[in-house]
DRENDO-1510 file (C-alpha; in Angstrom, 1 decimal, always signed):
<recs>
REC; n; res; u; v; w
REC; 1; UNK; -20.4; -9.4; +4.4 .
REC; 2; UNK; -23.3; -8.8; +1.8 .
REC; 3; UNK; -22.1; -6.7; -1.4 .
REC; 4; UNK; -24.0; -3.6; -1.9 .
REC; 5; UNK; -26.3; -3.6; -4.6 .
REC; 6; UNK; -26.2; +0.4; -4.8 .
REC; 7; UNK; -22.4; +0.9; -5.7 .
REC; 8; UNK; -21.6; -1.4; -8.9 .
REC; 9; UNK; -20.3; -0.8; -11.4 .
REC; 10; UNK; -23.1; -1.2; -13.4 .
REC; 11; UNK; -25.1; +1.4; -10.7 .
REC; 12; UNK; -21.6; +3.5; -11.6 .
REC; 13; UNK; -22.1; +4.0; -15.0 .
REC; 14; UNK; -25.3; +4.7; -15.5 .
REC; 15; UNK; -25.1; +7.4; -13.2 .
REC; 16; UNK; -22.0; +8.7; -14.6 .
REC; 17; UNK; -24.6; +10.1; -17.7 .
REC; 18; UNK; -26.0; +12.8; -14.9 .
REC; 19; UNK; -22.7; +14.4; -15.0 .
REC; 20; UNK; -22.4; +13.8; -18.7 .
REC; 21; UNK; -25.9; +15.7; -19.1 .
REC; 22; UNK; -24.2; +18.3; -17.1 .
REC; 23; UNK; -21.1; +18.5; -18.7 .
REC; 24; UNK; -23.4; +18.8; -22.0 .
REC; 25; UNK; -25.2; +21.6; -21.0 .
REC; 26; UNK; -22.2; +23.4; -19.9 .
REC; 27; UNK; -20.3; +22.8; -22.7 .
REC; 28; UNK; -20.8; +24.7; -26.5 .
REC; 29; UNK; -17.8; +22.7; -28.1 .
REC; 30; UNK; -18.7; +20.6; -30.5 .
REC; 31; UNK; -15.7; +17.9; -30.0 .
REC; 32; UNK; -16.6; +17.8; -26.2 .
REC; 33; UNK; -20.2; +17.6; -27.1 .
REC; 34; UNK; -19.8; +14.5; -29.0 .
REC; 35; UNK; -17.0; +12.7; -26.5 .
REC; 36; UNK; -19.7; +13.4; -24.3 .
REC; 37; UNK; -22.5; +11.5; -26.3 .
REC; 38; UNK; -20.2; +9.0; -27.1 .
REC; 39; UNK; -19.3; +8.2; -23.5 .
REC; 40; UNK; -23.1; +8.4; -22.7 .
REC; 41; UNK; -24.0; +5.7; -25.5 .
REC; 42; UNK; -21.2; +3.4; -24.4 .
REC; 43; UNK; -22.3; +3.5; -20.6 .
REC; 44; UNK; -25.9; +3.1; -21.5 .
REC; 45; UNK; -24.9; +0.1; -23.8 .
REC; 46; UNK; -22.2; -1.6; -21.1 .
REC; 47; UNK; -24.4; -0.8; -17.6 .
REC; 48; UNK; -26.9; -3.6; -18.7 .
REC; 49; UNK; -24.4; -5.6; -20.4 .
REC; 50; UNK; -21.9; -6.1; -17.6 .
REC; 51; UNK; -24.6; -5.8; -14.7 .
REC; 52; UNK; -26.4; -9.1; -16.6 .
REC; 53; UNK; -23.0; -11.1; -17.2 .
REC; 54; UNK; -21.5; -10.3; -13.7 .
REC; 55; UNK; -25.0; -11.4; -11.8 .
REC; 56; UNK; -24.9; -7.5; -10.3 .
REC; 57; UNK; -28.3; -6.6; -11.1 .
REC; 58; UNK; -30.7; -4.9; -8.6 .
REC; 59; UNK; -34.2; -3.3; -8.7 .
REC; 60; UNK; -32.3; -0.3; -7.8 .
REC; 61; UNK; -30.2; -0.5; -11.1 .
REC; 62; UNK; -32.7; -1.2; -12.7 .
REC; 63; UNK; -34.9; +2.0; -11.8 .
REC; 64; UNK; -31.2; +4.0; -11.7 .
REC; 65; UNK; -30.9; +3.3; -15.6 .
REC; 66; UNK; -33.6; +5.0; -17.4 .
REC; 67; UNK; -33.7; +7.3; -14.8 .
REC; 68; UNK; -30.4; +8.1; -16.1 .
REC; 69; UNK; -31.2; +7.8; -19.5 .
REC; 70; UNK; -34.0; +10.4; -19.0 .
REC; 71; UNK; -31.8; +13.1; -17.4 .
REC; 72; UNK; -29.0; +12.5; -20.0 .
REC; 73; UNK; -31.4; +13.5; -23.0 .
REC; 74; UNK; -33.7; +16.3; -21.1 .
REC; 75; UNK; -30.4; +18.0; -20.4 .
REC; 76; UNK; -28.9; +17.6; -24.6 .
REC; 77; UNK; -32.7; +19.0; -25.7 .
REC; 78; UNK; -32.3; +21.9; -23.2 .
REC; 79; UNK; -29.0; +22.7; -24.5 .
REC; 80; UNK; -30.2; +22.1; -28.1 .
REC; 81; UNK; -33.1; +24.5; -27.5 .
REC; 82; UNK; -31.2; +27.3; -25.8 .
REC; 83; UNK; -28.6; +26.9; -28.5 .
REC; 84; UNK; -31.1; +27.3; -31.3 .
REC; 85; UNK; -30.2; +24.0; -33.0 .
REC; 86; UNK; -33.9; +22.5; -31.8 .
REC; 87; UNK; -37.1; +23.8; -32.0 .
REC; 88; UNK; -40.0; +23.4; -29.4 .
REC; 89; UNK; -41.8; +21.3; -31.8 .
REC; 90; UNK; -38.6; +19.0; -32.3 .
REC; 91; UNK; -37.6; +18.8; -28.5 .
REC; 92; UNK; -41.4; +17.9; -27.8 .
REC; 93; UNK; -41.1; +15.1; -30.5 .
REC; 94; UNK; -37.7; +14.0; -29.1 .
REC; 95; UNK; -39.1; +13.8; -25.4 .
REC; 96; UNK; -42.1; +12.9; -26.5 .
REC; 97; UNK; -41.4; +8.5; -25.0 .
REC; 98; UNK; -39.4; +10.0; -22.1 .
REC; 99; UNK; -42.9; +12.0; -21.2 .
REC; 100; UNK; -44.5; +9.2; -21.4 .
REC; 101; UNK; -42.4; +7.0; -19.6 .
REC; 102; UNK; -42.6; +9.3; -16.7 .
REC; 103; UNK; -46.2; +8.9; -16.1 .
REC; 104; UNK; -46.4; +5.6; -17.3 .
REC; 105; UNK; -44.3; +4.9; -14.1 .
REC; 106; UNK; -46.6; +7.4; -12.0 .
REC; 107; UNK; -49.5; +5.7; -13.2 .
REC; 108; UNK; -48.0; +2.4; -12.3 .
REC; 109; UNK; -46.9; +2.9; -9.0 .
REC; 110; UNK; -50.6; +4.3; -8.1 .
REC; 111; UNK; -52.6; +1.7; -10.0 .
REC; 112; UNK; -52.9; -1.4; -7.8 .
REC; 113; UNK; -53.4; -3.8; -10.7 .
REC; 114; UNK; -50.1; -2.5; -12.2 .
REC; 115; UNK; -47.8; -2.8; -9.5 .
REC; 116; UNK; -47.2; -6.6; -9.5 .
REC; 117; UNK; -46.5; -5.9; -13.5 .
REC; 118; UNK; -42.5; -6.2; -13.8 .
REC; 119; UNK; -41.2; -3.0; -16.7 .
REC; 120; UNK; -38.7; -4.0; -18.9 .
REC; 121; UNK; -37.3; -2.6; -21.3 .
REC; 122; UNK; -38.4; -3.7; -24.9 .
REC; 123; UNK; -36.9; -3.7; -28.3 .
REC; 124; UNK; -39.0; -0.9; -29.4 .
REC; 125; UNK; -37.5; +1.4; -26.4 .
REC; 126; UNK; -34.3; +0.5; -27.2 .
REC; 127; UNK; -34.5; +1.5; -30.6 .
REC; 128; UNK; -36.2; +5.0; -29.6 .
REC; 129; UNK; -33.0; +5.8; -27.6 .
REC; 130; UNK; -30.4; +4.6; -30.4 .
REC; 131; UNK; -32.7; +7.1; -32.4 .
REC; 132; UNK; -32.6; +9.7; -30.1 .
REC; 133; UNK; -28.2; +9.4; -29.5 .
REC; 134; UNK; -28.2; +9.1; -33.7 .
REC; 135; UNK; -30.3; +12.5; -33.7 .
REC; 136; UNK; -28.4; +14.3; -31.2 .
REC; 137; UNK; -24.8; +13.5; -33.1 .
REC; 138; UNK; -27.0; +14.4; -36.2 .
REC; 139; UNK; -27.2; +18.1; -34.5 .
REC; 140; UNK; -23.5; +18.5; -34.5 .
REC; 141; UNK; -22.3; +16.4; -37.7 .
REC; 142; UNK; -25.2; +16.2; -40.2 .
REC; 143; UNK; -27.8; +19.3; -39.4 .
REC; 144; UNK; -29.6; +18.5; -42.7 .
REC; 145; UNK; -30.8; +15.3; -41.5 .
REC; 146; UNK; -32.3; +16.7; -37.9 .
REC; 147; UNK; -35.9; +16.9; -39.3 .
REC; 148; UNK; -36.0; +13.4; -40.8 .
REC; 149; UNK; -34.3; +11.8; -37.6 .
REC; 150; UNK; -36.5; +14.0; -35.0 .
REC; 151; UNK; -39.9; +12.8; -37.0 .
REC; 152; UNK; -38.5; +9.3; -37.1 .
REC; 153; UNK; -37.6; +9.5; -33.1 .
REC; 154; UNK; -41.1; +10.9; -32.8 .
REC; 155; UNK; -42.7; +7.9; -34.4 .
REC; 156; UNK; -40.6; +5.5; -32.7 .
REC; 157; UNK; -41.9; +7.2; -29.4 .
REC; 158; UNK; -45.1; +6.7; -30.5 .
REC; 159; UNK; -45.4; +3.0; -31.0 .
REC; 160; UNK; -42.9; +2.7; -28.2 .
REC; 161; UNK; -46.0; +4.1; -26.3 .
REC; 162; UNK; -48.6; +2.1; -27.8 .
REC; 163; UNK; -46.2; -1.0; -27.5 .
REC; 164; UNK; -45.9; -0.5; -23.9 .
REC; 165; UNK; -49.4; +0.2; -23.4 .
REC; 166; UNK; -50.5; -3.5; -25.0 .
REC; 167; UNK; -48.5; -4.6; -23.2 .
REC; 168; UNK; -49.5; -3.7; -19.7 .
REC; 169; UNK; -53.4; -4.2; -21.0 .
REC; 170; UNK; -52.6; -8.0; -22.4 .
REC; 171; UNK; -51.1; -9.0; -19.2 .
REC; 172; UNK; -54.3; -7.4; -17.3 .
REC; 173; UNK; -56.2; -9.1; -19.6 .
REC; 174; UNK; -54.3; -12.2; -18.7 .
REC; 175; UNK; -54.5; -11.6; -14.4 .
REC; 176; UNK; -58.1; -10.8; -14.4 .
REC; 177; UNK; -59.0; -13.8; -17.0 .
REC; 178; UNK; -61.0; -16.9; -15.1 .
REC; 179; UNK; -59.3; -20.1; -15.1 .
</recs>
């Protein structure tokens, strides 16, 4: 019998951070809002982790993750916003990669040249979502540092955007080369 590539555990837990990002936005409490950051940084961090060392991963996991990802922080920046404790300036900053990423993969999928091109996630990426999770615990423990951590998060996005972007061009450059 072939093992499903959909339900893992891996598949599990990243999808667990949709009903995070709902609990978040339907909570207020502070204590409940950061159990529920903290359970969405552990399952971000252990999805990857276990589906590479247990040989579970699957193009479906790995479209499922930063999928994921994406709906966990759109729903803490609505929250933040309709609470007060972001501005529009600071949720557009925040969002700013996730945008990106969004049509990035639109552009991908309708690009013929790009589709062949495997996404990964890079170290630059990664780092824009630790800053992100840091900023959003800022929020609810350390409100003084929100400015400094959205424009960093901003600027992360930013060269997380231009990274990406080299990317894709140096391994068009690289296909359409002779030889």
């Amino acid at each position: 019998m072939a093992r499903s590539t959909v339900f893992t555990l891996p598949n599990i837990m990243s999808s667990s951070r949709v009903a995070l990002a709902v609990g978040f936005v339907a909570s207020d409490a502070v204590p409940t809002r950061l159990v529920l950051i903290g359970i969405a940084s552990l399952t971000d961090f252990l999805d990857g982790w276990i589906a590479r060392r247990t040989h579970v991963t699957s193009r479906f996991g790995a479209l499922l993750d930063p999928v994921a990802d994406r709906f966990f922080v759109l729903g803490v920046v609505i929250a933040y916003v309709v609470g007060g404790q972001f501005t529009v300036w600071q949720a557009i900053a925040v969002m700013f990669r996730d945008v990106m990423s969004v049509i990035g993969f639109f552009v991908a999928r309708n690009v013929s040249w790009l589709r062949p091109i495997p996404f990964q996630a890079r170290l630059i990426g990664k780092a824009v979502t630790v800053a992100q999770l840091v900023t959003f615990l800022a929020v609810l423990l350390l409100p003084s540092a929100v400015n400094t951590l959205v424009i960093l998060v901003g600027v992360l996005g930013l060269a997380a955007t231009v990274d990406y972007t080299l990317m894709l061009w140096r391994k068009r450059v690289r296909e359409v080369a002779p030889g």
